[in-house]
N, C-alpha and C positions, 0 to 999 in steps of 0.2 A: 504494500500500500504506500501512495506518498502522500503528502499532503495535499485536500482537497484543492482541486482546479475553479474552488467557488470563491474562496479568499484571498489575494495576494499576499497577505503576509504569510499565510502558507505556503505560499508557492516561492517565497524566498527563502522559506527555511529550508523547503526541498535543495534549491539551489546551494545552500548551506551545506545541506548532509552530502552532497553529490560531490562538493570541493574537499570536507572532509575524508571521505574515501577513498579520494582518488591519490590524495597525499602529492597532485602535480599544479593545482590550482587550475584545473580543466573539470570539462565533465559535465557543465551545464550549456554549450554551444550546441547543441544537438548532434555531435559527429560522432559522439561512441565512445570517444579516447579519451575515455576518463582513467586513464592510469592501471595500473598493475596492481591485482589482488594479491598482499600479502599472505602468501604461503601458499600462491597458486601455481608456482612456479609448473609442477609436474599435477595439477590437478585439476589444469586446465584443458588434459587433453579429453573431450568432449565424443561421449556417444549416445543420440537420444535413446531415450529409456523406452524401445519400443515392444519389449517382450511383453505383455497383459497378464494379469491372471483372469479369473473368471469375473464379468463384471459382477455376478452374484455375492460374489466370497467376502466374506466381512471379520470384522474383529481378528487381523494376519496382522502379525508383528511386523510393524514397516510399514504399513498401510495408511497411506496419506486420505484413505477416504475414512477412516472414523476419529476421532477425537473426543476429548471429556471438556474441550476448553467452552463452554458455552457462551453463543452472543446474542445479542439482544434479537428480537423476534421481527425486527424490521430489514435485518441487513442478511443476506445471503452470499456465503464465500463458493464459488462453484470452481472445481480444482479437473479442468478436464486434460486429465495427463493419464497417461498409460502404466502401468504398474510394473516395474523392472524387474526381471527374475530374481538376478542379484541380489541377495537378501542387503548386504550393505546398500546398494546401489535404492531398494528401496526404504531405506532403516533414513537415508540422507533426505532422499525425498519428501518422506514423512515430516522430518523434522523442517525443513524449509516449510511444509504446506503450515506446522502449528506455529511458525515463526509468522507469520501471514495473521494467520488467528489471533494470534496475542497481540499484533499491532492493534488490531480494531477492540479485543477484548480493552485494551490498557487505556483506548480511546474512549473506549465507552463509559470508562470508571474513572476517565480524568484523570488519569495517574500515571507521570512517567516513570515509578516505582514499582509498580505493579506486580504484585507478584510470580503472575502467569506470564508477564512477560519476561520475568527474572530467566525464571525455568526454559527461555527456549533460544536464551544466549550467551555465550562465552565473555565471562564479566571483562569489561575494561576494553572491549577492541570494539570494531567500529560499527559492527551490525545492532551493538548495543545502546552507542551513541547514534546513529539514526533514528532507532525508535525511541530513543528518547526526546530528541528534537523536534521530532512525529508528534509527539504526543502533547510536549509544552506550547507547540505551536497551536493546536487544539482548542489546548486549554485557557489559552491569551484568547481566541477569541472566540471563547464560551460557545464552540461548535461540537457536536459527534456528525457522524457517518450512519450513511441510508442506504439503501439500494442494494445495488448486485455488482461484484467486483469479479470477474471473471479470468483465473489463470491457465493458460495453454502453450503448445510448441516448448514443451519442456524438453532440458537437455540436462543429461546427468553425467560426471566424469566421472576416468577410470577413481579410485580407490588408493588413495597414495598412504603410505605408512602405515596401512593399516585403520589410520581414523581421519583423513581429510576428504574430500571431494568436491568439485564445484559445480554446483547447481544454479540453471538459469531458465527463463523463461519469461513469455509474454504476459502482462497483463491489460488488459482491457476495462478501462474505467467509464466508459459513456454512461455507463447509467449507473454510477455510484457520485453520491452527492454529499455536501457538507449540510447536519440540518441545527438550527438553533436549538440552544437547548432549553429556554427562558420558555420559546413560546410553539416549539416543537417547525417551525417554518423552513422548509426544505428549498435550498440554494440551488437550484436548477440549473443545469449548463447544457447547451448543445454540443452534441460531437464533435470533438473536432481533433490538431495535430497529437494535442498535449493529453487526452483519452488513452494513448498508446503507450507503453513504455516497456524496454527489455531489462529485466533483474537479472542480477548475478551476484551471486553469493558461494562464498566457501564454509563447507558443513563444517565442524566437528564432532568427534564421538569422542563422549566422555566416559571416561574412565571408568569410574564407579558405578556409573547406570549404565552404561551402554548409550544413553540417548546420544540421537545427533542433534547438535545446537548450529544455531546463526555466530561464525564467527567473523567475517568479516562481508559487506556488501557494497553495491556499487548499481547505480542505475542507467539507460542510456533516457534522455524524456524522448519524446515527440517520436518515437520506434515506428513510424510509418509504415515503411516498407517491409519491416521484418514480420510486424504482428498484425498489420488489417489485410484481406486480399488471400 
């Protein structure tokens, strides 16, 4: 998720999180080259994750399609990506889908603290400072999220060290909205360049749980040609 396309001030923090990441002072020109993922070096080498399991099959360890994180009853995350044999391959996937979840949970609770969002990043590096700039931006001005946020053309990397991967994909915003929270009035935008955008992020798997978290992200705006068509 990035900051809604209904407020400009959000839309400068987005610019904000995209400089941060990029760690080259690029990233928000719309060309792509926002800089090199730290620790992507070998986990960038990318194969989409087109193995499926049964669309039926539910509650599989790794499985990006169920989750506990619950969000409010107006907004719907629809995650149309294919399920990787790979059990890591989809252990990473999963974890980037709840990373997604907790952006809008932690928005919807006004709180760049957030608990659920704690649980689904690697503390101190940059997946963790975007959503939280995500969220304070929000919060400034007394907005949540409505609609339907739409993720697809997922791409999942090989497996490095045993616990990294880098995971990317399209997101489509046209009909996800900023809506007041005072007086519930929904910020309406037509589609348009800034609707589109390409994520990329490097997993972690953590130790102790096994889960995979958000540890570092980076976004391209205006993904025209990559994600509409």
């Amino acid at each position: 998720m990035r900051p809604t396309r209904s407020a400009v001030p959000l839309a400068a923090v987005a610019a904000a999180a995209a400089l941060f990441v990029s760690g080259c002072g690029g990233g928000d020109d719309g060309d792509g080259k926002s800089g090199k993922i730290d620790g992507a070096e070998d986990a960038g080498k990318k194969s989409p994750s087109a193995e499926s399991s049964s669309p039926g099959e539910k509650d599989v360890a790794g499985d990006f399609r169920t989750s506990d994180i619950e969000l409010p009853d107006d907004v719907k995350l629809v995650f149309d990506w294919n399920q990787p044999s790979d059990p890591d391959k989809a252990a990473a996937l999963d974890g980037a889908a709840d990373y997604m979840r907790a952006q809008v949970h932690a928005v919807a609770e006004q709180d760049p603290k957030d608990p659920v969002l704690a649980k689904t990043t690697v503390p101190l590096e940059s997946a963790q400072e975007y959503a939280a700039l995500l969220v304070k931006a929000h919060v400034k001005d007394e907005v949540t999220v409505t609609g339907q946020d739409r993720y697809y053309r997922e791409e999942v990397g090989d497996v490095v060290d045993e616990n990294l991967a880098e995971v990317s994909f399209c997101v489509d915003q046209s009909d996800f909205f900023a809506k007041k929270i005072k007086n519930g009035k929904v910020l309406r935008t037509e589609e348009n360049a800034s609707s589109y955008m390409r994520f990329t992020m490097v997993m972690e798997k953590e130790k102790e749980s096994e889960l995979w978290k958000a540890r570092t992200f980076q976004y391209k705006p205006k993904a025209v040609k990559q994600c509409k068509g």
